[in-house]
C-alpha positions in Angstrom: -13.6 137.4 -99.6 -10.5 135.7 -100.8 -8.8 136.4 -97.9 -11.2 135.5 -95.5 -11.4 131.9 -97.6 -7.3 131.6 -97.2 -7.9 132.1 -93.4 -10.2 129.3 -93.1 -8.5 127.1 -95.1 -5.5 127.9 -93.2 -7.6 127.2 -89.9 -9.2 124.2 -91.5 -5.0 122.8 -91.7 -3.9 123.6 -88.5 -6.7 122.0 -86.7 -5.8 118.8 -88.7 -1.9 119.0 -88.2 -2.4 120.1 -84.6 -5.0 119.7 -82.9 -5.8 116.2 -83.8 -2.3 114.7 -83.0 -2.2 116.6 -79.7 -6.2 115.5 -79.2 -5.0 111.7 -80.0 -1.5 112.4 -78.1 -3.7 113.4 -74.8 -6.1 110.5 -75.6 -2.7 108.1 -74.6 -1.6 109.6 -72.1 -5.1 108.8 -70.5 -5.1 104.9 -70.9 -4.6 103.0 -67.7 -1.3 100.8 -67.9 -2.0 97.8 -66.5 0.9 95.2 -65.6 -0.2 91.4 -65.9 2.1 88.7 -65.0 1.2 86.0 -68.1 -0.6 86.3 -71.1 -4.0 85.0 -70.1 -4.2 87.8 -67.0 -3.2 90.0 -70.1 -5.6 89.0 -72.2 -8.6 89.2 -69.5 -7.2 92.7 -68.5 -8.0 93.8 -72.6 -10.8 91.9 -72.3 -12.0 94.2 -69.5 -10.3 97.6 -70.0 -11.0 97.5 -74.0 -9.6 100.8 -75.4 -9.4 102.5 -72.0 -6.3 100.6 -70.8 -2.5 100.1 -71.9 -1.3 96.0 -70.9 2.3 95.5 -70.1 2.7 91.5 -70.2 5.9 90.4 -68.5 6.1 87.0 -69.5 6.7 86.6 -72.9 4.8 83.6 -74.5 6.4 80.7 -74.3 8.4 81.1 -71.5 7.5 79.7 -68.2 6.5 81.5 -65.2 8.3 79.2 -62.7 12.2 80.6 -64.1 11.1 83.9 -65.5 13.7 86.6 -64.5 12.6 90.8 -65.3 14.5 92.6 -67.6 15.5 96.4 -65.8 13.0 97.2 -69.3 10.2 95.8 -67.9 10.8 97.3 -64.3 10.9 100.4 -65.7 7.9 100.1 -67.6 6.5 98.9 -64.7 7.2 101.8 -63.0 4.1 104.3 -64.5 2.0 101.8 -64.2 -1.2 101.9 -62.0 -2.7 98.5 -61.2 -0.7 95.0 -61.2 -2.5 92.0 -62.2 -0.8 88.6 -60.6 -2.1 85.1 -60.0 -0.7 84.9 -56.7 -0.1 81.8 -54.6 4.4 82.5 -55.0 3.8 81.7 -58.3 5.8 85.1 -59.6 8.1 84.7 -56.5 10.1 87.0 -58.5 7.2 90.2 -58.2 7.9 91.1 -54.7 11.5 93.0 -56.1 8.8 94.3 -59.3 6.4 95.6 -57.2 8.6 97.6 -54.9 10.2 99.7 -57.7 6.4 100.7 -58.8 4.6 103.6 -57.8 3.5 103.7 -54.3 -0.2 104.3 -55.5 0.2 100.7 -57.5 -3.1 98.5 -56.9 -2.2 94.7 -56.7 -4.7 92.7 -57.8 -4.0 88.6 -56.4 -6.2 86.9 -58.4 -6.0 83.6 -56.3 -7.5 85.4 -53.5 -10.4 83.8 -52.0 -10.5 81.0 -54.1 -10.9 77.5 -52.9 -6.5 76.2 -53.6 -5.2 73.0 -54.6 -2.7 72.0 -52.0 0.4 70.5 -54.0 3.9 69.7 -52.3 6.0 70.1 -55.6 5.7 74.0 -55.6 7.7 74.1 -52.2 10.3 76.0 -53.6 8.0 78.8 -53.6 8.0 78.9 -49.5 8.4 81.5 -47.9 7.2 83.9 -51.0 4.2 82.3 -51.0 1.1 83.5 -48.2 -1.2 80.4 -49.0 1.7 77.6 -48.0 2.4 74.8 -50.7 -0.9 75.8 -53.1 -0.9 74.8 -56.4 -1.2 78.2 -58.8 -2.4 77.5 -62.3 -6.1 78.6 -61.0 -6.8 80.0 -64.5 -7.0 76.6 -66.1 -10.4 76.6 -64.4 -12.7 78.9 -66.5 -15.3 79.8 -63.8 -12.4 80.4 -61.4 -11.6 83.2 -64.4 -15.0 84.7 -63.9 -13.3 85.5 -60.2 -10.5 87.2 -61.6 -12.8 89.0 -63.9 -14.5 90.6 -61.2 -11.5 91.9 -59.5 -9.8 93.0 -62.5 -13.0 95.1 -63.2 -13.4 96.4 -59.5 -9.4 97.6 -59.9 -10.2 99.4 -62.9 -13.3 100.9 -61.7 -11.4 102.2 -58.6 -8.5 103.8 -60.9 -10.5 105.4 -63.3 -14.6 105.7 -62.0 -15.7 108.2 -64.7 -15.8 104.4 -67.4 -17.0 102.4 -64.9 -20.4 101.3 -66.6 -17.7 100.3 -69.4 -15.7 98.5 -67.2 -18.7 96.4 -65.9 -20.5 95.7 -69.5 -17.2 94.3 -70.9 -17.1 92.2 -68.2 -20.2 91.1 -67.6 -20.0 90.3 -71.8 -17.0 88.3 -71.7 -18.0 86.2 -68.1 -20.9 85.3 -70.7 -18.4 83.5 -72.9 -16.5 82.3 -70.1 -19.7 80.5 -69.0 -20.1 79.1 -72.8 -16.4 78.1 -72.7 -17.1 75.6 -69.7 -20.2 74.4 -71.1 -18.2 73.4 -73.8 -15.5 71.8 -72.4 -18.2 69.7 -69.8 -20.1 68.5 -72.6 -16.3 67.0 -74.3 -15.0 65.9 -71.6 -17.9 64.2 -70.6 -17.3 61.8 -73.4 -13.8 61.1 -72.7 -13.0 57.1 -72.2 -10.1 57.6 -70.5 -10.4 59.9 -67.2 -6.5 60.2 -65.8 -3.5 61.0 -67.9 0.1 61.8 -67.6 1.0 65.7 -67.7 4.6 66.8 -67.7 4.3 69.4 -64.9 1.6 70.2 -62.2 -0.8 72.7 -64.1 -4.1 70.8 -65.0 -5.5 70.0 -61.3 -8.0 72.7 -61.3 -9.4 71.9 -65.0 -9.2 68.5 -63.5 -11.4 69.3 -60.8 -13.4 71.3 -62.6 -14.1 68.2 -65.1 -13.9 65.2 -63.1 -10.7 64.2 -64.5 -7.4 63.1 -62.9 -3.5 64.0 -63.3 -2.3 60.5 -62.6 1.1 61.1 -62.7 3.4 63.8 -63.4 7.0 64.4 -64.9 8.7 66.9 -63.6 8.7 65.9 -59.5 9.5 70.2 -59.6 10.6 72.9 -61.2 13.8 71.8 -62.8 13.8 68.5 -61.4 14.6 65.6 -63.3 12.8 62.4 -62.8 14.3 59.6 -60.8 14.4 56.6 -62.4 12.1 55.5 -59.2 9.6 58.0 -60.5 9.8 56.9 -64.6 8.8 53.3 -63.3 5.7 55.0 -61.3 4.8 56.9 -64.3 5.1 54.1 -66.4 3.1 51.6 -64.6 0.1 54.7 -64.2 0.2 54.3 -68.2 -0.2 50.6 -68.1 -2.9 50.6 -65.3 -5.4 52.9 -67.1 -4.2 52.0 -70.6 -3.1 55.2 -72.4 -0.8 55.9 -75.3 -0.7 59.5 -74.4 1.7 62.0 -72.5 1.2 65.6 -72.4 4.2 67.8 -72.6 4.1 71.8 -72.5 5.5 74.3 -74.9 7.1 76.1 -72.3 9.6 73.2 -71.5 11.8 71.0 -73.1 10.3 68.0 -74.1 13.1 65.3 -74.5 12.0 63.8 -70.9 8.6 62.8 -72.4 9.6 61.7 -75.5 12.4 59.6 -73.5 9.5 58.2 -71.2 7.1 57.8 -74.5 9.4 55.8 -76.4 9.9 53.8 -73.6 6.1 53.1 -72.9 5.3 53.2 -76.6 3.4 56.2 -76.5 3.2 59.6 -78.3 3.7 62.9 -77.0 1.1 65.5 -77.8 1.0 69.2 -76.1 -0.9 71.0 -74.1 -0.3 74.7 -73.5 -1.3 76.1 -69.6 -0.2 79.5 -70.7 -1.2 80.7 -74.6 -0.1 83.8 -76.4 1.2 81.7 -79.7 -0.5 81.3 -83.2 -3.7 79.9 -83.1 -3.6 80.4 -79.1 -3.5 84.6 -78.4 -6.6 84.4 -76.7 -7.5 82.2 -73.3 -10.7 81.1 -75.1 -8.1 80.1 -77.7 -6.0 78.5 -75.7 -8.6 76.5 -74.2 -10.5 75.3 -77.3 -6.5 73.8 -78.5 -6.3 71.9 -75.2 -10.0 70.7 -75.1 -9.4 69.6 -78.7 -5.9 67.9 -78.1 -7.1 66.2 -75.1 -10.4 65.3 -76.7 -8.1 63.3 -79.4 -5.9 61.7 -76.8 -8.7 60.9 -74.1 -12.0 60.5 -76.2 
């Protein structure tokens, strides 16, 4: 009897030192990894895929997606992975060399497929890696355009890994839910702002804009790395004057001694909005959106 209690005991501490982490190694090697471009594709893919997927983000927060170079890392990580989330438009004109080092059985997901694009002339250096022609990108400053991205990222997972599905489809009909909230929320705001135009430092709010029935009267950086001419300082500042604003919105993701050159100039303040998230107090894109509603709110309102 002694024995035969010894035996399952010793039974008992193998299946817990062996089983289990081989069980929970296996369970790993399952998840889906998913590549997304920039934290708020990253953040819909968890959104999504829950605790059936793996993200790799490639652009770390805080950086900008316009001057982001891989690191042979990253392409390496990249390289197992089966489904690549992008925004499209030539924004990561930097993918196409990604994506080709992948697996062949990769799925691309463009999220700015088939939605109605903002044309805009400052992201021309973009040509010729970009299929839609001079179209601005930042499409997931608009919250129901997100509900579109939703959809796709939930068909690509679906595809890759049928058997979850019903999961796949639940998560995301749960979270276009708060997506729907989210723009109630910021209608109802913005609908009391005073001031309808303001001054952004590069081209990212058109679609909120839109959206909103706001404007971007003028904007700072002419492109990507461009400096402002003094021509263009003198247009921005006269927009200031002519709808009587204290207020220009810089971004974490670039310097902001241009703005606070220009605001000291017009006698204004500098205040930030973030088009991309993934800080403190900003990790989620429902986060990220309630600090901009709230920062424009105290600029515009």
């Amino acid at each position: 009897m002694l024995k035969l209690k010894m035996s399952k005991i010793a039974a008992i501490f193998l299946f817990f030192i062996i089983i289990i982490p081989l069980h929970t190694a296996f369970a790993a090697v399952d998840k889906i990894k998913v590549v997304a471009t920039i934290t708020p594709l990253a953040d819909f893919a968890k959104q999504v895929g829950g605790d059936k997927i793996e993200v790799i983000l490639l652009l770390p927060p805080g950086a900008s997606p316009h001057t982001y170079e891989p690191t042979p890392k990253i392409i390496r990580a990249i390289s197992e992975a089966k489904i690549f989330l992008k925004i499209g438009t030539g924004l990561e004109f930097w993918a196409d060399r990604i994506i080709k080092t992948a697996s062949a059985k990769i799925s691309i997901v463009d999220s700015s497929a088939g939605v109605d694009l903002i044309k805009d002339t400052r992201h021309s250096h973009h040509s010729g890696h970009n299929n839609h022609g001079n179209a601005d990108p930042h499409i997931w400053l608009d919250p129901l355009i997100c509900m579109e991205i939703i959809k796709k990222i939930e068909t690509a997972l679906s595809k890759a890994d049928p058997l979850n599905a019903l999961y796949y489809r639940k998560n995301a009909a749960a979270y276009c839910d708060k997506l729907r909230k989210l723009d109630k929320e910021i209608a109802d705001k913005t609908k009391l702002f005073r001031n309808r135009e303001y001054v952004t430092f590069h081209s990212a709010w058109n679609y909120f804009s839109r959206r909103y029935g706001l404007k971007v009267a003028a904007v700072i950086e002419e492109g990507p790395g461009k400096e402002p001419s003094p021509r263009h300082i003198k247009k921005i500042m006269e927009e200031l004057k002519r709808f009587n604003t204290r207020v220009i919105f810089a971004e974490p993701q670039f310097s902001p001694k241009i703005a606070e050159t220009i605001a000291r100039e017009a006698g204004a303040q500098v205040l930030f909005l973030d088009p991309i998230g993934g800080q403190k107090d900003k990790e989620t894109y429902i986060e990220m959106m309630q600090y901009n509603l709230a920062i424009m709110a105290k600029a515009l309102k």
